[in-house]
C-alpha positions as CSV (number, residue, x, y, z in Angstrom):
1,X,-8.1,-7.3,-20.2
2,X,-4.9,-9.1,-19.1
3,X,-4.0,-8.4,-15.8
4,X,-0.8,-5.9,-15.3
5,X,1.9,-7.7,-12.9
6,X,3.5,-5.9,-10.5
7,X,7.1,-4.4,-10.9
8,X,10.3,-6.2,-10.2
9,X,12.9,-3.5,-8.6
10,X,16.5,-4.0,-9.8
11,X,19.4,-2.7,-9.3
12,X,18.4,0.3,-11.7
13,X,15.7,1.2,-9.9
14,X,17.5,1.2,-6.7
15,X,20.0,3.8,-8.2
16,X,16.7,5.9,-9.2
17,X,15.5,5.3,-5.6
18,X,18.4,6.6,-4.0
19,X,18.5,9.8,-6.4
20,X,14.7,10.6,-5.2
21,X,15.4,10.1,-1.6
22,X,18.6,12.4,-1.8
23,X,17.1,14.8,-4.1
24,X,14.1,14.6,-4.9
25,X,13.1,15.5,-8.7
26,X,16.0,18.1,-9.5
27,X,16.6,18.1,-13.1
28,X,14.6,14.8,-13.9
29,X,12.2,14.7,-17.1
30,X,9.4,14.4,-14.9
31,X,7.0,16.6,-13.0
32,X,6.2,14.5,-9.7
33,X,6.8,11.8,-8.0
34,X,3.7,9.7,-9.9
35,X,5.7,10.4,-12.9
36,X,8.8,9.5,-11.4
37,X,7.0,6.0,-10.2
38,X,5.2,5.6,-13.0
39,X,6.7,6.4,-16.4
40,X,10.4,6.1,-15.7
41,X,10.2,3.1,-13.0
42,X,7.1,1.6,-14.2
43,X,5.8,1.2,-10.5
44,X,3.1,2.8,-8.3
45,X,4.2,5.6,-5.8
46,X,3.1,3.2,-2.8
47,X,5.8,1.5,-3.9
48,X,8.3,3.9,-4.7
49,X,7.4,5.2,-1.3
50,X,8.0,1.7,0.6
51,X,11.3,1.1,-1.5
52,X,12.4,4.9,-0.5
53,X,11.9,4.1,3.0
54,X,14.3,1.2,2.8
55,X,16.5,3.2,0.9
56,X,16.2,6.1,3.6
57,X,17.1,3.2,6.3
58,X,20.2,2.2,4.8
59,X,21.1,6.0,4.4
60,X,20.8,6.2,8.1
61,X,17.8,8.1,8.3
62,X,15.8,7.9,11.5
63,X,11.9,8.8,10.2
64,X,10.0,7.0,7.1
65,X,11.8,4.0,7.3
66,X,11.6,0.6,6.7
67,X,14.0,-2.3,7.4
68,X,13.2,-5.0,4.3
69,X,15.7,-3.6,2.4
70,X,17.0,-5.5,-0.7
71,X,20.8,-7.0,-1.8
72,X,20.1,-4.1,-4.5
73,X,19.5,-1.5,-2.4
74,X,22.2,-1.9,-0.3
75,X,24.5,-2.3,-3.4
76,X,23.3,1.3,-4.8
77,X,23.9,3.2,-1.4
78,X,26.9,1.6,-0.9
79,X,28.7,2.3,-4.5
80,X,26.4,5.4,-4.9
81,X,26.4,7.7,-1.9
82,X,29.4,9.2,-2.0
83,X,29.0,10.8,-5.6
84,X,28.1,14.4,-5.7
85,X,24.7,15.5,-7.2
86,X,25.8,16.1,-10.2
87,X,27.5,12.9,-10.5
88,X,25.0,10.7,-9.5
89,X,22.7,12.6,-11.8
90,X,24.6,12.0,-15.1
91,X,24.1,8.2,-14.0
92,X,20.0,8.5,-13.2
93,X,20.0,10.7,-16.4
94,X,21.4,7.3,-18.2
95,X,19.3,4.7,-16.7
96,X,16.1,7.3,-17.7
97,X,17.8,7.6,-21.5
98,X,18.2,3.8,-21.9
99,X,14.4,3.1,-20.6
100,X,11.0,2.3,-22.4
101,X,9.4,5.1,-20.9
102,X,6.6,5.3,-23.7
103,X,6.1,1.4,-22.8
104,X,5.7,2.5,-19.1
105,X,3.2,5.2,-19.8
106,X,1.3,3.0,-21.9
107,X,1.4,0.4,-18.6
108,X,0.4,3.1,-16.3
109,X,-2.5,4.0,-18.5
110,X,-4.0,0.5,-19.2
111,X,-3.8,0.5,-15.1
112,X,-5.3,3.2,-14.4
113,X,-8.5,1.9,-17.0
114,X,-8.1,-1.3,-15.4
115,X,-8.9,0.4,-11.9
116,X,-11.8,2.9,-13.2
117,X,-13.6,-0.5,-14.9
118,X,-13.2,-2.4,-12.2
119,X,-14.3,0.8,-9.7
120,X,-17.7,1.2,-12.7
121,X,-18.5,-2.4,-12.6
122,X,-19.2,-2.1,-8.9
123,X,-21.0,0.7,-9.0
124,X,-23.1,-0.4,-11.4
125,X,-23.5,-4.3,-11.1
126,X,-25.0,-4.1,-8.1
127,X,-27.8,-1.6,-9.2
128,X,-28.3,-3.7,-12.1
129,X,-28.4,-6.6,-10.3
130,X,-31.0,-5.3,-8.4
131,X,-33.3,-4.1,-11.1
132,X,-32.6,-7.7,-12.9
133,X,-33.6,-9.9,-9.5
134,X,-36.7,-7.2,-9.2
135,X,-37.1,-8.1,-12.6
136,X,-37.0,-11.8,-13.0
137,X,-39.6,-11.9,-9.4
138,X,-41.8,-9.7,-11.1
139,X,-42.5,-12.4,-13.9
140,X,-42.5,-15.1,-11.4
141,X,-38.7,-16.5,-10.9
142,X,-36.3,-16.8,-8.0
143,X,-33.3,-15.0,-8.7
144,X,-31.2,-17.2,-6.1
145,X,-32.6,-20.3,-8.2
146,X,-30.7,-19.3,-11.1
147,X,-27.7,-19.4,-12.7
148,X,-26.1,-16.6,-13.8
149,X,-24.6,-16.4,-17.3
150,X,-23.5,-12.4,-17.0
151,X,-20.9,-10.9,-15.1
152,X,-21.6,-12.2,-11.8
């Protein structure tokens, strides 16, 4: 399987970002905040989390924050803030509408495979492995002699 690469935040995202730190989920097609992260960002929620935290700093917020906040970032709470809810909404609304959300739910899903392989594979390599070695020194071979042509 091709690895997934990580997301790159833009100036989008930002907008979305300082939505969710202001108001949480209110009136978004989405049911929590892995959603949010996920399907319509097309990110993880650790990251949504450490990209709120910056977003939470430049809002002046004292708790959960972080200081490596992005030219984007700043951009977006500086033209941003001052709309209402409602205003602000219509615009999240927008970005949401004019996203491949069906491409990010794909994404998210080929992930989350991605980790359950890699999380059965290392369950059950090692047992394997260990029946295989028992195996091979049973019939008279060193296992550390070898070369391995399998998963290893």
């Amino acid at each position: 399987m091709a690895q997934i690469r990580n997301h790159k935040w833009d100036k989008d995202d930002s907008i979305l970002t300082l939505y969710y730190v202001k108001f949480g989920l209110r009136n978004l097609p989405v049911k929590d905040e892995k959603e949010f992260a996920e399907w319509i960002i097309g990110s993880s929620v650790a990251s949504l989390t450490l990209q709120s935290a910056n977003v939470r700093f430049l809002l002046g917020y004292e708790d959960y924050v972080l200081t490596d906040y992005s030219a984007d970032q700043s951009w977006a709470v500086e033209k941003f803030n001052g709309m209402s809810r409602t205003q602000l909404e219509i615009i999240v609304n927008g970005i949401i509408d004019r996203r491949d959300v069906k491409q990010n739910i794909k994404t998210a899903k080929a992930k989350a495979r991605a980790k359950d392989q890699k999380v059965l594979k290392a369950k059950f390599s090692s047992e394997s492995d260990e029946k295989r070695d028992a195996e091979l020194r049973r019939l008279g071979f060193d296992p550390s002699k070898m070369k391995s042509k399998g998963i290893r």
